[in-house]
ROMARLUM-390918 format. One line per field, with one value per residue: residue number from 0; x negated, y, z of N, C-alpha, C in turn; residue in one letter. Coordinates in Angstrom, 1 decimal. Example, Ala and Ser with C-alpha at 12.3 -4.5 7.8 and 13.67 -1.06 7.14 Angstrom:
# ROMARLUM-390918
n	0 1;
n.px	-13.2 -12.8;
n.py	-5.7 -2.2;
n.pz	7.8 7.1;
ca.px	-12.3 -13.7;
ca.py	-4.5 -1.1;
ca.pz	7.8 7.1;
c.px	-13.2 -12.9;
c.py	-3.3 0.0;
c.pz	7.8 7.9;
res	A S;
This chain:
# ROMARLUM-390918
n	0 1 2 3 4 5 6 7 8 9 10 11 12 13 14 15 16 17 18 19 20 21 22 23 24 25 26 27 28 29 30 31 32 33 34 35 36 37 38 39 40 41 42 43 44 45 46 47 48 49 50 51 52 53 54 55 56 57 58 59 60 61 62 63 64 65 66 67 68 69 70 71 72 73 74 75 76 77 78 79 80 81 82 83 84 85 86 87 88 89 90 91 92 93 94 95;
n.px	116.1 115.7 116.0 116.6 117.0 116.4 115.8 113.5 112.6 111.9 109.5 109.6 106.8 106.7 103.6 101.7 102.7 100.7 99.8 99.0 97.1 96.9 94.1 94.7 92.2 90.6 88.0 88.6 90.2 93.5 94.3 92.5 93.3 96.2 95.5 94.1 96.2 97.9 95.9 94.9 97.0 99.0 101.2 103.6 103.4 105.4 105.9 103.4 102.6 104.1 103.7 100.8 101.8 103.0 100.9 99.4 100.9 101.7 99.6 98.8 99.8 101.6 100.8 101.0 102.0 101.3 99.9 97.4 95.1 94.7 95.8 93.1 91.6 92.2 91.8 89.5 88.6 89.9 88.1 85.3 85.5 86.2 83.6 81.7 82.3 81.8 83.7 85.3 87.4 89.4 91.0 92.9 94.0 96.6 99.1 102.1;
n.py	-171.1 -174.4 -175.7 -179.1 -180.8 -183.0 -186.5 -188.9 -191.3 -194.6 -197.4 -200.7 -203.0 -206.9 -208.5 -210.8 -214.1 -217.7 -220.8 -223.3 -226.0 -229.3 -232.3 -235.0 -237.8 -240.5 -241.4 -239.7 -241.0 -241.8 -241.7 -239.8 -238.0 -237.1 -237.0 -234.2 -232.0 -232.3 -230.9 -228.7 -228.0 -228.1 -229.4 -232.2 -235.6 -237.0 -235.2 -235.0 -237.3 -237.7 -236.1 -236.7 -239.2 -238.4 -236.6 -239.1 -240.3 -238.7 -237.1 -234.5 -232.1 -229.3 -227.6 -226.1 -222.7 -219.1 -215.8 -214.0 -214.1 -215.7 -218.4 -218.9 -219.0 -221.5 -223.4 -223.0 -224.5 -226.7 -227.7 -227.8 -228.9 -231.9 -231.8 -232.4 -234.7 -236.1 -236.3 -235.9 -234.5 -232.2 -228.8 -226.6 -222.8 -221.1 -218.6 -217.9;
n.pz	81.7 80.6 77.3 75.9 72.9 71.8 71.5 73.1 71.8 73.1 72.0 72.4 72.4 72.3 72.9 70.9 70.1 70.9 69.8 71.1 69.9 69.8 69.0 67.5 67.3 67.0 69.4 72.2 74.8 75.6 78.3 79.1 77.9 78.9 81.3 81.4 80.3 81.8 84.1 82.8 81.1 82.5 82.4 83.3 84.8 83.2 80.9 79.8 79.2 76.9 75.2 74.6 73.4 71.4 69.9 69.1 67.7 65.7 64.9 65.7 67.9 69.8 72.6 74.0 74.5 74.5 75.5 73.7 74.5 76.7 75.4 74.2 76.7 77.7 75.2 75.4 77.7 77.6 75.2 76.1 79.0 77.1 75.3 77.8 78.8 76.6 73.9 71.3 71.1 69.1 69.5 68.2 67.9 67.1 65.6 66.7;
ca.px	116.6 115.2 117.2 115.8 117.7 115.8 115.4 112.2 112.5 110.9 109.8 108.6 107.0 105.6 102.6 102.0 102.1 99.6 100.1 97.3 97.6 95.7 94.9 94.1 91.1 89.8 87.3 89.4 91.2 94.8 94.8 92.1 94.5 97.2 94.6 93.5 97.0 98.2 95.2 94.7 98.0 100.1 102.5 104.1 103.0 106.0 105.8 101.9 102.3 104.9 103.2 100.2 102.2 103.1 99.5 98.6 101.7 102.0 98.8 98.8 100.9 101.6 100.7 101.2 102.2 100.7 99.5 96.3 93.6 95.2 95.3 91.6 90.7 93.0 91.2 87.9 89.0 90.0 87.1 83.9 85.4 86.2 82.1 81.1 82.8 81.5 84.5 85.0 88.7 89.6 92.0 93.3 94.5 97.4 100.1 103.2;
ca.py	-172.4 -174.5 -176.8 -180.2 -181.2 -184.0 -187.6 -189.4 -193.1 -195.8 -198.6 -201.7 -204.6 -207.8 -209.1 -212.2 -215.4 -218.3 -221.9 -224.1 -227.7 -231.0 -233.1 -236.8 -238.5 -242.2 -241.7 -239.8 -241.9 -241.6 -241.4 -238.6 -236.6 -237.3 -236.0 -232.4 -231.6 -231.8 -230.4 -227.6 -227.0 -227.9 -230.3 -233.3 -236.5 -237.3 -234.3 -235.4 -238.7 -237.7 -235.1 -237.4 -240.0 -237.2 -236.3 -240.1 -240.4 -237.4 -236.3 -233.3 -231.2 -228.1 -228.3 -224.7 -221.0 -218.4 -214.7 -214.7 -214.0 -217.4 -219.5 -219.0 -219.4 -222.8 -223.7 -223.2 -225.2 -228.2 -228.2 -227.7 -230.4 -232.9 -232.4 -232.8 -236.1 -237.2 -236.7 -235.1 -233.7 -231.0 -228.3 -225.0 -222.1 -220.5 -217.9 -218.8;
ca.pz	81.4 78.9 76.7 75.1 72.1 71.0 72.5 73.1 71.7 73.6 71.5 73.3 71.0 72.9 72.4 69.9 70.9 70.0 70.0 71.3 69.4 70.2 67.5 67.3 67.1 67.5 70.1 72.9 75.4 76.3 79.4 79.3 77.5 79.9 82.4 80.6 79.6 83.1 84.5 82.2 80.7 83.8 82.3 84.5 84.2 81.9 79.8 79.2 78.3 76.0 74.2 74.3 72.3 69.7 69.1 68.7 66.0 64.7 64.1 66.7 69.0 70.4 73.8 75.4 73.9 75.3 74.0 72.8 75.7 77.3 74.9 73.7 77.8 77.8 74.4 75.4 78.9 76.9 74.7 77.2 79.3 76.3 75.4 78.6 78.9 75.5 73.6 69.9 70.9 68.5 69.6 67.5 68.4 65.8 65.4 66.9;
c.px	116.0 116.0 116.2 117.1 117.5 115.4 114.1 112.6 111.1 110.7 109.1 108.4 106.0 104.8 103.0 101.7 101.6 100.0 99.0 97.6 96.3 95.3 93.9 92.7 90.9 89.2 88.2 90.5 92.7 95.1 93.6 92.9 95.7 96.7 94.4 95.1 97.9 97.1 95.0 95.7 99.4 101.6 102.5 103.5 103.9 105.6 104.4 101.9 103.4 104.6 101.7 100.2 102.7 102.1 98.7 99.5 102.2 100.5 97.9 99.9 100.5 101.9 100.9 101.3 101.9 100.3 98.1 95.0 94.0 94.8 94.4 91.1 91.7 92.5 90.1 87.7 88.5 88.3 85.6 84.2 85.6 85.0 81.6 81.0 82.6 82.7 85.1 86.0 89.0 90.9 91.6 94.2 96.0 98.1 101.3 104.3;
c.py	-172.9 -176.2 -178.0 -180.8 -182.3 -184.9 -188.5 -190.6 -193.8 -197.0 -199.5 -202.8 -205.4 -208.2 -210.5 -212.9 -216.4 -219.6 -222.2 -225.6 -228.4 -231.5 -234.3 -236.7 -240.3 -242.7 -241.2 -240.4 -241.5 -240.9 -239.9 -237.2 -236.7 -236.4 -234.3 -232.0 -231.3 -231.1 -228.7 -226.6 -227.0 -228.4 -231.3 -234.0 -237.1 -236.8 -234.4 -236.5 -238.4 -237.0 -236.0 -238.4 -239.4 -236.8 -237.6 -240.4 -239.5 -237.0 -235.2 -232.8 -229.7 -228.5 -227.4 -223.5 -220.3 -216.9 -215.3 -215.3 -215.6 -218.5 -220.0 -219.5 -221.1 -223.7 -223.9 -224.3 -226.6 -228.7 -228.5 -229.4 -231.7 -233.3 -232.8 -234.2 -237.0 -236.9 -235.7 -234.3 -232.4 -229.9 -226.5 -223.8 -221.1 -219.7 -218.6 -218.5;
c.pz	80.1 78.5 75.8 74.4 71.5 72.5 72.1 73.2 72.0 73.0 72.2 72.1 72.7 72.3 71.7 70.6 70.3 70.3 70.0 70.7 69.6 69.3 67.7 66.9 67.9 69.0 71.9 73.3 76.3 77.2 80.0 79.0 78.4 80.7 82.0 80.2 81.0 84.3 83.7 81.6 81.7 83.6 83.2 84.0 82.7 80.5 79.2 78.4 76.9 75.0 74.0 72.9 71.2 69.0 68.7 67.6 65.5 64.0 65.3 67.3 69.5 71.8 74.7 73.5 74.9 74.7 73.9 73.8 76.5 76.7 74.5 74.9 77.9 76.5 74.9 76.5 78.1 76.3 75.6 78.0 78.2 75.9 76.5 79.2 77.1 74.0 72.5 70.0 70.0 69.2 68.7 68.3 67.2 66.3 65.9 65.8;
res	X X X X X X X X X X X X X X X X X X X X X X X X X X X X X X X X X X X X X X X X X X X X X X X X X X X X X X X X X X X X X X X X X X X X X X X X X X X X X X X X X X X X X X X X X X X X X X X X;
């Protein structure tokens, strides 16, 4: 017989999570961001135009959380198509 005296702790950590933000500019059009925000980040139409109108008077927005490998492929998404269509869009990727 063999005796175990001692317990084996399990620690779980989750991964970090990243916030992807939008951020104003002049030359991108509204309603393109409306479009990419529900195409890429899979918000409704409401929840686009609304977070749209936050990045046109605010400044910017947080547009999705995600961990990290996501939000970089949901970053790079946005951006590729915003040049491809012309269009200076800035998006960051941060620490949540």
């Amino acid at each position: 017989d063999v005796v175990i005296d001692e317990k084996i702790e399990q620690k779980i950590t989750f991964p970090n999570t990243y916030h992807v933000i939008l951020l104003n500019d002049d030359t991108t059009p509204i309603e393109w961001v409306v479009e990419i925000l529900a195409s890429v980040f899979k918000h409704s139409n409401i929840s686009a135009e609304s977070l749209t109108l936050e990045i046109h008077n605010e400044g910017s927005a947080v547009v999705g959380t995600y961990q990290y490998e996501i939000a970089e492929q949901k970053a790079l998404e946005c951006t590729v198509s915003a040049r491809q269509n012309g269009y200076p869009l800035d998006v960051q990727v941060k620490p949540a």
